[in-house]
C-alpha positions in Angstrom: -9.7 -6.0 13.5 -12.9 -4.7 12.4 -15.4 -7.1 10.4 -17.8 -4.9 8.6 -21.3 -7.5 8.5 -23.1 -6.3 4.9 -27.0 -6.2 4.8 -28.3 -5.5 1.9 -31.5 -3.3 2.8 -33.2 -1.9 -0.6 -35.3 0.8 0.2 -34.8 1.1 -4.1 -35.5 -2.3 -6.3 -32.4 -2.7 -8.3 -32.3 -4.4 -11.8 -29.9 -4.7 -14.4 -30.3 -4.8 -18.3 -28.5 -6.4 -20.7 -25.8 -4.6 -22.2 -26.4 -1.6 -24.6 -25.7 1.8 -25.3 -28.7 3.3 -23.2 -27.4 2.4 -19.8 -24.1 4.2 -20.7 -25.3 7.4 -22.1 -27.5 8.0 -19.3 -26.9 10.0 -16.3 -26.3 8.4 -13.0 -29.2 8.0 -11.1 -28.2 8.9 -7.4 -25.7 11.4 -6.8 -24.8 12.0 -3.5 -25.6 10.6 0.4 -25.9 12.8 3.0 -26.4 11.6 6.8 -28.2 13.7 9.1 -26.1 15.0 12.4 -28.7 13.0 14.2 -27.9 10.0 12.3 -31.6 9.3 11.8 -32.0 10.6 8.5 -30.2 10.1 5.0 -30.9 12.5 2.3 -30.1 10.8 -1.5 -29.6 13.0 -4.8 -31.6 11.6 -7.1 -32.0 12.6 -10.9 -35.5 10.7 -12.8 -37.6 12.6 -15.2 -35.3 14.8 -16.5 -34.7 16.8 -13.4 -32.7 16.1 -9.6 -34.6 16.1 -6.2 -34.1 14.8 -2.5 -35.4 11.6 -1.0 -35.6 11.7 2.6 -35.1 8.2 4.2 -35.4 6.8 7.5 -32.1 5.0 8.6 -33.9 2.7 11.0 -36.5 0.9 8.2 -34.3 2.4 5.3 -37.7 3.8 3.4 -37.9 6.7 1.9 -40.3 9.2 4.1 -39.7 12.6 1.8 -39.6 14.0 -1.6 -38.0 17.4 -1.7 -38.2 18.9 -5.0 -39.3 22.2 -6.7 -41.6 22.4 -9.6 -41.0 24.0 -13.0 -37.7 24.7 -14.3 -36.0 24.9 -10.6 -34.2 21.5 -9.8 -32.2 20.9 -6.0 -28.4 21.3 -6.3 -25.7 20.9 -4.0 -27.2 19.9 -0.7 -25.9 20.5 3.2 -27.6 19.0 6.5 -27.4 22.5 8.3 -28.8 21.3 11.4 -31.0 17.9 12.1 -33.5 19.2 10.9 -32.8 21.7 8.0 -31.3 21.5 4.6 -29.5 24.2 2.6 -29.6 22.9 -1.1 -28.0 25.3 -4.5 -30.6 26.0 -6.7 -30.5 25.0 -10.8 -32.8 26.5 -13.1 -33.0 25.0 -16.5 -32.1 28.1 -18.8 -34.4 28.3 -22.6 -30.9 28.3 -24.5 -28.9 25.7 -22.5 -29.0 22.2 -21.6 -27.3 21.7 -18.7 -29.1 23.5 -15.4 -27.1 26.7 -14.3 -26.7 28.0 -10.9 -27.6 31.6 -10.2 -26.1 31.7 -7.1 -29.3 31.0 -5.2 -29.5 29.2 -1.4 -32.4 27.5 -0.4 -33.2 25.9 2.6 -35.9 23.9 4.0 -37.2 21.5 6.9 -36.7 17.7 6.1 -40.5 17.4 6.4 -40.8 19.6 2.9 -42.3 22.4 5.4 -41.0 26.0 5.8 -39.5 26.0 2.6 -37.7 29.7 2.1 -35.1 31.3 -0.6 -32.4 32.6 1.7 -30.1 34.3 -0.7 -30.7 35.4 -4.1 -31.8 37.7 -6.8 -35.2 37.0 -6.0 -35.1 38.1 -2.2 -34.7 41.7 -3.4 -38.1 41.6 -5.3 -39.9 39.7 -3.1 -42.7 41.5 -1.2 -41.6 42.2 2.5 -44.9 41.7 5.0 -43.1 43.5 8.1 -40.2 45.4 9.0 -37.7 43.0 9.6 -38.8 41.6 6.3 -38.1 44.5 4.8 -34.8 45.4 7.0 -33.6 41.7 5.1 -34.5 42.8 1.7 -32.6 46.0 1.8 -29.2 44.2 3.2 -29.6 41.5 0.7 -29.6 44.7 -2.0 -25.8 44.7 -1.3 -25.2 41.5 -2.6 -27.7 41.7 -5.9 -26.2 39.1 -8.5 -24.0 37.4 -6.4 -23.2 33.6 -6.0 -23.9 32.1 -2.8 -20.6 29.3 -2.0 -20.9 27.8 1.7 -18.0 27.8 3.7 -18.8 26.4 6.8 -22.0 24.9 8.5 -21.3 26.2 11.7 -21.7 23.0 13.4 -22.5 25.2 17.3 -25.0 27.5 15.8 -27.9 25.4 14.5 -29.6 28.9 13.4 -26.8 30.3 11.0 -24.1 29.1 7.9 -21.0 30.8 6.8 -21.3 32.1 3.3 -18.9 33.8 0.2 -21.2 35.7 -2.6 -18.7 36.9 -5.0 -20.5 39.3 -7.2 -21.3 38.0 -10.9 -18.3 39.0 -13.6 -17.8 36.8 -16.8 -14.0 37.2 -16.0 -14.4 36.0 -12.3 -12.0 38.5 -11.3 -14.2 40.5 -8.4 -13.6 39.6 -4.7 -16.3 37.9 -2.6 -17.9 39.0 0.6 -18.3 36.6 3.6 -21.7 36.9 5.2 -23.2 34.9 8.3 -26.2 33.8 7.1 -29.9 33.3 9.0 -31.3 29.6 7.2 -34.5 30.7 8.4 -34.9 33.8 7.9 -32.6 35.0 5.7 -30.9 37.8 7.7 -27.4 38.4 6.6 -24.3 39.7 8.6 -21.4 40.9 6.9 -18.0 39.1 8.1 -14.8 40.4 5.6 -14.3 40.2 2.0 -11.5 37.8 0.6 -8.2 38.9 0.1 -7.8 37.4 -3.4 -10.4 36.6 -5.9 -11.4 32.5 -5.9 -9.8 32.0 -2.6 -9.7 28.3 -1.0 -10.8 29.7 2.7 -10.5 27.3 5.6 -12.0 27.6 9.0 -11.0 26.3 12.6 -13.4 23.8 13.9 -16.0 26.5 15.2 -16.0 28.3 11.8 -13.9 30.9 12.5 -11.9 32.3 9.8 -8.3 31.1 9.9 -6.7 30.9 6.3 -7.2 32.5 2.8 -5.3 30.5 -0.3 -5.5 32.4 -3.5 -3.5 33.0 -6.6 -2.3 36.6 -7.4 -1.7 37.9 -11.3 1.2 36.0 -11.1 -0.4 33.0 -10.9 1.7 32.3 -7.8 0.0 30.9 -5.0 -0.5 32.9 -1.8 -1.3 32.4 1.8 -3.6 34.8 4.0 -4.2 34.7 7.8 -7.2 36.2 9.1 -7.0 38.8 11.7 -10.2 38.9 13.7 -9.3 41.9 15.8 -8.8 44.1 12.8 -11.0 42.4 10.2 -7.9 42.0 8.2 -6.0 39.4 5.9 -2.5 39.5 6.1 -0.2 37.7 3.4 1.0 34.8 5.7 4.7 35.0 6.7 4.8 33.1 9.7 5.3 29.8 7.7 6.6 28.6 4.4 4.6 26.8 1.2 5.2 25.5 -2.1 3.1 25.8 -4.8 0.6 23.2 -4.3 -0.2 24.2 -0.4 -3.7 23.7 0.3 -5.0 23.8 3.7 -7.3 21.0 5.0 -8.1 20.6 8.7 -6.7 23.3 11.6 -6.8 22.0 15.4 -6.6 25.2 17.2 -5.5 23.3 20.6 -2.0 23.0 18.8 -2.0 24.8 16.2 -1.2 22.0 14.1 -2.7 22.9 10.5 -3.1 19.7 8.4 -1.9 20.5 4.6 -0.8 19.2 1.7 2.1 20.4 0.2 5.0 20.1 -2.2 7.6 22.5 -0.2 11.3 21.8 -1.3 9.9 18.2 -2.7 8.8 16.3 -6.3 5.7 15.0 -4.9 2.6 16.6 -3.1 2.7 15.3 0.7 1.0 15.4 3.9 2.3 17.8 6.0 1.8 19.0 9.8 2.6 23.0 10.3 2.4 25.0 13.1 0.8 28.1 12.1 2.7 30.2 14.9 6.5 28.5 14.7 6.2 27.4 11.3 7.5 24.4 12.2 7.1 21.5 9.5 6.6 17.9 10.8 6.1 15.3 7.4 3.6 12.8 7.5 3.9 11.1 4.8 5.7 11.7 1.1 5.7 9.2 -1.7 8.8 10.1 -4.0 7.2 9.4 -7.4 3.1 10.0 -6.2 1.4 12.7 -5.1 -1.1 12.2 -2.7 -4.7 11.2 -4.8 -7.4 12.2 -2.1 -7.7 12.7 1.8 -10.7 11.5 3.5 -11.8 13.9 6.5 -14.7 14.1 8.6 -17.5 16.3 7.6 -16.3 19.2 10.2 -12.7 18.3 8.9 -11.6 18.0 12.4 -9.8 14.7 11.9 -8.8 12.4 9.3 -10.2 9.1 8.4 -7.3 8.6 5.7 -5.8 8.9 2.3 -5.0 7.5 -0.7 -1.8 7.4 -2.9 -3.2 6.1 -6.6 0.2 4.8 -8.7 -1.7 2.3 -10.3 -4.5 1.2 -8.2 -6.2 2.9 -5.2 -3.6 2.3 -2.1 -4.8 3.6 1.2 -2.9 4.8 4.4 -3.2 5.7 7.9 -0.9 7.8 10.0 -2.5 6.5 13.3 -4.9 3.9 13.2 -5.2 3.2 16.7 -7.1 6.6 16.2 -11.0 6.1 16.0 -12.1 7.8 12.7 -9.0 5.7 11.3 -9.5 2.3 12.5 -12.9 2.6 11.3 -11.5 3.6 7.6 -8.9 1.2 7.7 -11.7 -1.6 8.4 -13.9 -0.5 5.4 -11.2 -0.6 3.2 -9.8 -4.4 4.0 -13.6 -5.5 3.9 -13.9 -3.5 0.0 -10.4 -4.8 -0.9 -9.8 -3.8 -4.7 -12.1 -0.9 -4.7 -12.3 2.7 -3.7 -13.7 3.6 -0.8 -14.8 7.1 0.3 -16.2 8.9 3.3 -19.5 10.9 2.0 -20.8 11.9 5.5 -21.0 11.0 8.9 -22.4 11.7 12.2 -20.7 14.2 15.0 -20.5 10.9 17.5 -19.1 8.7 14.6 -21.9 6.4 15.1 -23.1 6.2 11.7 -20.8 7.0 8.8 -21.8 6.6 5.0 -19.4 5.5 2.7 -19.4 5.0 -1.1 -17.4 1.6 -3.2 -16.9 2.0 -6.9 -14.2 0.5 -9.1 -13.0 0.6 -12.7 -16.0 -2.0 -13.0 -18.4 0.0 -10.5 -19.9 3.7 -10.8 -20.6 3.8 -7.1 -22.4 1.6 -4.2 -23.4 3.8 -1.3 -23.4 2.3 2.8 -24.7 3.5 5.4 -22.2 1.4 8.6 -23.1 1.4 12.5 -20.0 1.6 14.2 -21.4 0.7 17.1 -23.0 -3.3 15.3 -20.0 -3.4 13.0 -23.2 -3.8 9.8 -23.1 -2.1 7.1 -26.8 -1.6 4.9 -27.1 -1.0 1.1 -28.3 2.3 0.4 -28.3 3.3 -3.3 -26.5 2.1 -6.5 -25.2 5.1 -8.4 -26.9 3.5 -12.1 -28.2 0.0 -11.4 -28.1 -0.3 -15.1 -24.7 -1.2 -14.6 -24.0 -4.8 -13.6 -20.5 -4.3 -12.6 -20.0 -8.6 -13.0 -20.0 -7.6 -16.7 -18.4 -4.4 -16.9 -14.4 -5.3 -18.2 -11.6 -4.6 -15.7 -9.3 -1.5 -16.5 -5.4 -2.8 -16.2 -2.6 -0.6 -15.5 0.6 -0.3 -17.9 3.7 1.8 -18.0 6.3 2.5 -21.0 10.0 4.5 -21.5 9.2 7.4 -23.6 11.4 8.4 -26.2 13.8 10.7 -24.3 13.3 7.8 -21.5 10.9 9.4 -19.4 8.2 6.8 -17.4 4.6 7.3 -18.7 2.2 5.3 -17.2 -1.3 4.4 -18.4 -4.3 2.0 -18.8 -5.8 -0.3 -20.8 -9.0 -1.9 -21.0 -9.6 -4.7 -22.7 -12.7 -6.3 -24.7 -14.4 -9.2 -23.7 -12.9 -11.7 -26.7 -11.3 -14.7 -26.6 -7.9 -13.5 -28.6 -6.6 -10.6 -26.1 -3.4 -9.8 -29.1 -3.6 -7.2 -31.8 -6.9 -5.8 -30.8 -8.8 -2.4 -32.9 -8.0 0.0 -30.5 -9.3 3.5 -29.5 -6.5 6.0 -27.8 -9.0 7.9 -25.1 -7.1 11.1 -24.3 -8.0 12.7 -21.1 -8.3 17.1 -20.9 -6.3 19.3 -19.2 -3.6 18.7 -19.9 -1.7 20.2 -17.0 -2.9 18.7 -13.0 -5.7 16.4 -14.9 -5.3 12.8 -15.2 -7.0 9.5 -15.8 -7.5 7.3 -12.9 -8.6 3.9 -12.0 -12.4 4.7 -11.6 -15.2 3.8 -14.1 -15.6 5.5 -17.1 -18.5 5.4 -19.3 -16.8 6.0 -22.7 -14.5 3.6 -21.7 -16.7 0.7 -20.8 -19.0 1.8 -24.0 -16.0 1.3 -26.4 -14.5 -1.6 -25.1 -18.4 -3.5 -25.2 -17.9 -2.6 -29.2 -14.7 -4.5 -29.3 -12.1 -2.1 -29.1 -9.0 -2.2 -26.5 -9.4 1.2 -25.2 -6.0 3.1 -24.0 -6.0 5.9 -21.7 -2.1 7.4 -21.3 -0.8 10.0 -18.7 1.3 12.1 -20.9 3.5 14.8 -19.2 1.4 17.5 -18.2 -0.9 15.5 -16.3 -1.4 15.0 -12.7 -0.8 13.5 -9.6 2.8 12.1 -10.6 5.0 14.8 -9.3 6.4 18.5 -10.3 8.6 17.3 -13.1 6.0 15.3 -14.8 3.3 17.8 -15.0 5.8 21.3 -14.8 7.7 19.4 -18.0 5.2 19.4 -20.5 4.7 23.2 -20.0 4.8 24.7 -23.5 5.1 21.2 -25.1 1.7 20.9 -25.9 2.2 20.1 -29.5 4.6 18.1 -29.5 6.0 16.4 -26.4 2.6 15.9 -25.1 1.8 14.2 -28.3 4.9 11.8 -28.6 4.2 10.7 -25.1 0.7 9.4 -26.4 2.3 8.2 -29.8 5.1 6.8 -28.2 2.7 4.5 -25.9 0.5 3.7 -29.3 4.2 1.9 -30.1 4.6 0.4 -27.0 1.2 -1.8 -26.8 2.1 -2.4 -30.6 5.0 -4.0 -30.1 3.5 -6.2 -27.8 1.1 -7.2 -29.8 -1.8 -5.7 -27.3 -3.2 -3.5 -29.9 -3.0 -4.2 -33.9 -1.0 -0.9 -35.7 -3.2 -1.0 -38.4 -6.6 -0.5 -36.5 -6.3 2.5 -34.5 -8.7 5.5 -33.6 -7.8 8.5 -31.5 -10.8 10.3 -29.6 -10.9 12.8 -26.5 -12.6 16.2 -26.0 -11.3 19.3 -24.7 -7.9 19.1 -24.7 -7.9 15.3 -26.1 -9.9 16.7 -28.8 -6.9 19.0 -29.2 -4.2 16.3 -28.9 -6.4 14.4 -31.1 -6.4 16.2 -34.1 -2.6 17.2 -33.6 -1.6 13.8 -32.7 -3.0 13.2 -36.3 -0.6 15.7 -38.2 2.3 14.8 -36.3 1.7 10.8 -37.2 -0.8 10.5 -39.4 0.4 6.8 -40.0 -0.1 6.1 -36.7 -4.2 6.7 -36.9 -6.8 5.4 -39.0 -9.6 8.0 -37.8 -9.8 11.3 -35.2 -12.6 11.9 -33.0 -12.3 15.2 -31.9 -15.0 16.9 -29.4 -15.1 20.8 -27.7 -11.4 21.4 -28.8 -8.8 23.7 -29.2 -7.4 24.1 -32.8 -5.5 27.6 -32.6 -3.5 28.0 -29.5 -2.8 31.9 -29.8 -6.4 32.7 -29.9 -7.1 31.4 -26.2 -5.0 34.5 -25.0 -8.4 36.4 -26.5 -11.4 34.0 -26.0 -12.1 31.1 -23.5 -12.7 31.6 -19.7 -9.5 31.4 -18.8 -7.7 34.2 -19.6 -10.5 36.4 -17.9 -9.4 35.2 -14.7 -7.1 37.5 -12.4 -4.1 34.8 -12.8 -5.5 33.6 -16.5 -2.8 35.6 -18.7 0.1 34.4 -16.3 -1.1 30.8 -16.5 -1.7 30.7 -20.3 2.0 32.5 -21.1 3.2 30.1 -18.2 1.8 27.0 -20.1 1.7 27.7 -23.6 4.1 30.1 -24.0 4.3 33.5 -25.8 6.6 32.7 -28.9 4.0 33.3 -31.9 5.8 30.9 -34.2 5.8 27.8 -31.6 1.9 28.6 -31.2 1.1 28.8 -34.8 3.4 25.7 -35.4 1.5 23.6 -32.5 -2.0 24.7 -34.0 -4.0 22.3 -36.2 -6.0 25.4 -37.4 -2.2 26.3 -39.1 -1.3 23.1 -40.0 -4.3 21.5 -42.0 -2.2 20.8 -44.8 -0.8 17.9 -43.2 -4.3 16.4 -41.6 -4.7 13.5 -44.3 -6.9 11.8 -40.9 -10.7 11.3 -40.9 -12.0 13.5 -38.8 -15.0 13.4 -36.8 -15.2 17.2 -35.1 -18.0 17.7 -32.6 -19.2 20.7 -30.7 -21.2 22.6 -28.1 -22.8 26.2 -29.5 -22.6 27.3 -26.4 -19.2 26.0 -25.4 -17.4 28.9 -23.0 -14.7 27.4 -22.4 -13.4 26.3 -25.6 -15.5 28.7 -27.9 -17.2 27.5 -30.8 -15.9 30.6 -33.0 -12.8 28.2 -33.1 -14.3 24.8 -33.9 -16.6 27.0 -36.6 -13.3 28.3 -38.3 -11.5 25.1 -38.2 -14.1 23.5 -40.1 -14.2 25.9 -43.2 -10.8 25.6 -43.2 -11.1 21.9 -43.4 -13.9 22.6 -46.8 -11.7 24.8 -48.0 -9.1 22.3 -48.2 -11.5 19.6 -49.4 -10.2 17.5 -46.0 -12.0 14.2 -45.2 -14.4 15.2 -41.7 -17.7 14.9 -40.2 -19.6 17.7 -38.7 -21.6 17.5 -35.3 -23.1 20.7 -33.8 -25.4 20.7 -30.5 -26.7 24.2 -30.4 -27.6 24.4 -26.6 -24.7 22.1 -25.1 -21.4 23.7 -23.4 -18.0 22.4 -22.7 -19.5 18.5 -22.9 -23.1 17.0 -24.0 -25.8 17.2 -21.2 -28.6 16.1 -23.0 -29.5 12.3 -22.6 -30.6 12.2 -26.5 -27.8 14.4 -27.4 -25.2 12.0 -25.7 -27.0 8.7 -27.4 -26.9 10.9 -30.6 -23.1 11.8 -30.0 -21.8 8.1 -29.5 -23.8 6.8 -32.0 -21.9 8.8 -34.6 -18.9 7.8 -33.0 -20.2 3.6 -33.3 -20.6 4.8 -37.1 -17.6 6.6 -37.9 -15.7 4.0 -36.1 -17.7 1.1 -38.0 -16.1 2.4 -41.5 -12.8 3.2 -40.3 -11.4 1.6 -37.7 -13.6 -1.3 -37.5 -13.6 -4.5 -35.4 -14.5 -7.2 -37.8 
């Protein structure tokens, strides 16, 4: 057995305040670790000021060395060690009319020394001003790929010059098929590879890089498999093995064959599965008849697996082999973090130094940097050290018979007071509704709602995720009512015992929770004393018109698939139809600039609620989207929420 020896080297002073609202509206301070392929370098995510950059530390005296950054309204994205040396990092701009940074599709890269900094795909590269032929030879091939966005596939882990790239031209309706280009991190030059065989296809790679597999979904919405043939520059719909509808590809060892996948094939749950691509033989690796599996943990080539996790309750972890190398080493970090999640973020090619991240329902993430080779793992960054986990309240996991007897699990968080019976409560609904769920993990509304007093109740209502076929294929069309009776049904369950009092309970979520929470409301409004309802849905038919889903190629087929095409069922499960039976408090907020669930219907509910002279509050963020960005715009948000919860549900 491994014993992993913790040193706690700061190369960042950590402090924690008292509790209060702040330090849970804020955004997380570090992000992301990356280790260099050298192992001598870590490279940390870092948002201060309003704006995220790189810090470059030294792994042998764990001090910062580098700032990477841009200046004006340019901020570092999504970043890659591309060689030991150089990072490829997504660029965000800060648009006039939005809060959140958008991504334009732009690749930069640059040496970890902040020297020979160069855009490498973009816009921009066109209208820059060539010096040379072969400047200008670049220019003209990048014409081809004029408002594009850049995705990397592969960092080519034998070719320290070059990355593997998709640009899929920009369409609001996502529906045009992207390119794959080889592309020059230093100087830009791009080489043409093939072009997807379906639009938004999951593309996997052998070990080298090489194109191998192509997972898509066709008008249909069915889910289809593509095999690359090099010889012809071809993708051929896959018929040399069998999938289900939850395939997805994740490591290939080309020695065998052997393509690591998960799958749901002729079962309830999603599994890990071993199939050789030639025979299409199927070898099962592990199934858990009432989980799906919650997340794999693979090296950063994703040549071989470090573990995975099944989450019925709580995080459980499991390894096929752990005589194996990459899964003894896991399997250690995991018995020295017991209670926790633990996740792989990056590691070295030799395995000597692997960096892994702890959080918990209690913790928003604690990044380590271990030495395999000393067995001592070093502190690297807390994710918000404004969070002192030793006084954060511990999320609990609870599970109830639905009314036609169906298991819905759930959790419940409790407030730090000394009577834990017939507590004000607040029924958190999660989005989706279908393949999302609520987990085990911290959650900032959560923690900021239970520190006010209330017993906060997230429930995993049919529809949701990572609980099998039947539970989440089940719900499909129900949205308005069986999703709702699942979540009213479990409102009973802690009421009759005596968790939660009857009397004193609120119902909040946003998205779909601000959907349920409103119709929740109309279906029992004796069930609720207020509704906190934020970027939702209130007229189902109208998504079939507006919304970015239905642009997609597979968007119709998935919106008739999960709502259904029955006019009267849609206008029946629509609050926008049914205000006359809202008698509810209503607290509605909104993004302007919401694409996803368009403000047009948020706007129309609302008159319709004047109109009817219905009890509601009114919160409008003109340059937010689908969620609140904006630190003062979040503190501004949830303090309406504190008030409207004060004078209708309140704790005293």
């Amino acid at each position: 057995m491994i014993r992993v020896l913790l040193a706690i080297t700061l190369f960042v002073l950590s402090s924690y305040s008292v509790a209060s609202i702040d330090k849970f509206v804020k955004h997380h301070k570090y992000r992301n670790v990356k280790i260099s392929p050298s192992g001598d370098y870590l490279a940390i995510s870092r948002f201060q000021n309003n704006e995220s950059d790189l810090v470059i530390v030294d792994t042998k005296t764990m001090k910062a060395v580098e700032q990477l950054y841009f200046k004006g309204r340019e901020e570092v994205g999504t970043f890659y060690w591309a060689n030991n040396n150089r990072l490829v990092m997504k660029i965000f701009a800060k648009h006039p009319a939005k809060e959140s940074p958008v991504y334009y599709g732009e690749l930069f890269a640059i040496d970890m020394n902040n020297r020979n900094g160069k855009l490498i795909f973009g816009n921009r590269i066109t209208a820059s001003k060539a010096t040379n032929a072969k400047e200008r030879k670049i220019r003209e091939t990048h014409k081809a790929m004029a408002s594009s966005w850049a995705e990397v596939v592969n960092l080519l882990p034998n070719d320290d010059q070059h990355i593997l790239i998709t640009a899929e031209p920009y369409n609001e309706s996502r529906t045009k098929q992207a390119r794959l280009y080889k592309l020059n991190i230093y100087t830009a030059a791009i080489t043409p590879v093939t072009k997807e065989p379906l639009p938004n296809s999951w593309i996997t790679t052998d070990a080298n890089g090489e194109l191998l597999l192509a997972v898509g979904r066709n008008k249909h919405n069915k889910r289809t498999v593509f095999t690359y043939e090099k010889d012809s520059n071809r993708w051929l719909e896959s018929t040399s093995f069998d999938y289900g509808n939850a395939f997805l590809p994740l490591s290939y060892d080309a020695k065998t064959n052997a393509l690591l996948a998960l799958d749901n094939l002729n079962q309830e749950t999603e599994s890990l599965v071993n199939i050789d691509i030639k025979t299409g033989q199927r070898t099962l690796m592990f199934n858990d008849p009432n989980n799906d599996i919650h997340r794999v943990e693979l090296t950063d080539d994703r040549t071989h697996l470090f573990g995975f996790s099944v989450m019925a309750e709580y995080p459980t972890y499991y390894f096929p082999d752990s005589t194996k190398q990459q899964q003894s080493i896991f399997k250690a970090l995991t018995e020295n973090f017991p209670g926790q999640h633990v996740t792989i973020t990056s590691n070295t090619p030799d395995f000597k130094k692997i960096v892994f991240k702890v959080s918990s329902d209690r913790n928003p993430g604690t990044w380590y940097l271990f030495d395999t080779q000393t067995n001592k793992a070093s502190f690297v960054a807390s994710a918000n050290n404004q969070i002192d986990p030793a006084i954060m309240l511990s999320t609990l996991s609870f599970d109830f018979k639905s009314r036609d007897n169906h298991k819905i699990p759930g959790y419940i968080t409790l407030p730090n007071v000394s009577s834990k019976q017939n507590l004000p409560s607040v029924i958190l609904v999660h989005g989706g509704p279908y393949g999302v769920r609520d987990t085990w993990d911290y959650n900032h509304q959560v923690q900021l709602l239970a520190s006010q007093g209330y017993a906060v109740v997230q429930i995993n209502y049919r529809g949701s995720g990572g609980f099998g076929r039947t539970h989440k294929t089940s719900a499909y069309q129900r949205w308005g009512d069986m999703i709702q009776y699942d979540i009213i049904d479990g409102v009973d369950y802690l009421k009759k015992h005596n968790l939660i009092d009857g009397d004193r309970v609120c119902i909040m979520g946003a998205s779909f929770g601000g959907y349920a929470a409103v119709q929740a409301s109309i279906l029992a409004p004796e069930k609720f004393q207020c509704a906190i309802a934020a970027s939702g849905v209130y007229n189902l038919h109208a998504l079939f018109e507006d919304g970015n889903i239905q642009g997609y190629i597979w968007g119709q087929s998935f919106l008739k698939q999960t709502l259904g095409v029955s006019k009267e069922k849609l206008k029946q499960f629509s609050p926008f139809h049914n205000i006359e039976k809202l008698n509810t408090p209503l607290l509605i907020s909104h993004g302007e600039i919401d694409e996803q669930a368009p403000y047009a219907q948020a706007k129309a509910f609302r008159n319709k609620l004047k109109q009817k002279n219905k009890k509601h509050y009114w919160l409008l963020f003109d340059n937010e989207g689908h969620g609140i960005y904006n630190e003062k715009n979040r503190k501004k948000y949830y303090l309406e929420v504190l008030d409207f919860l004060e004078k209708y549900n309140p704790v005293g």
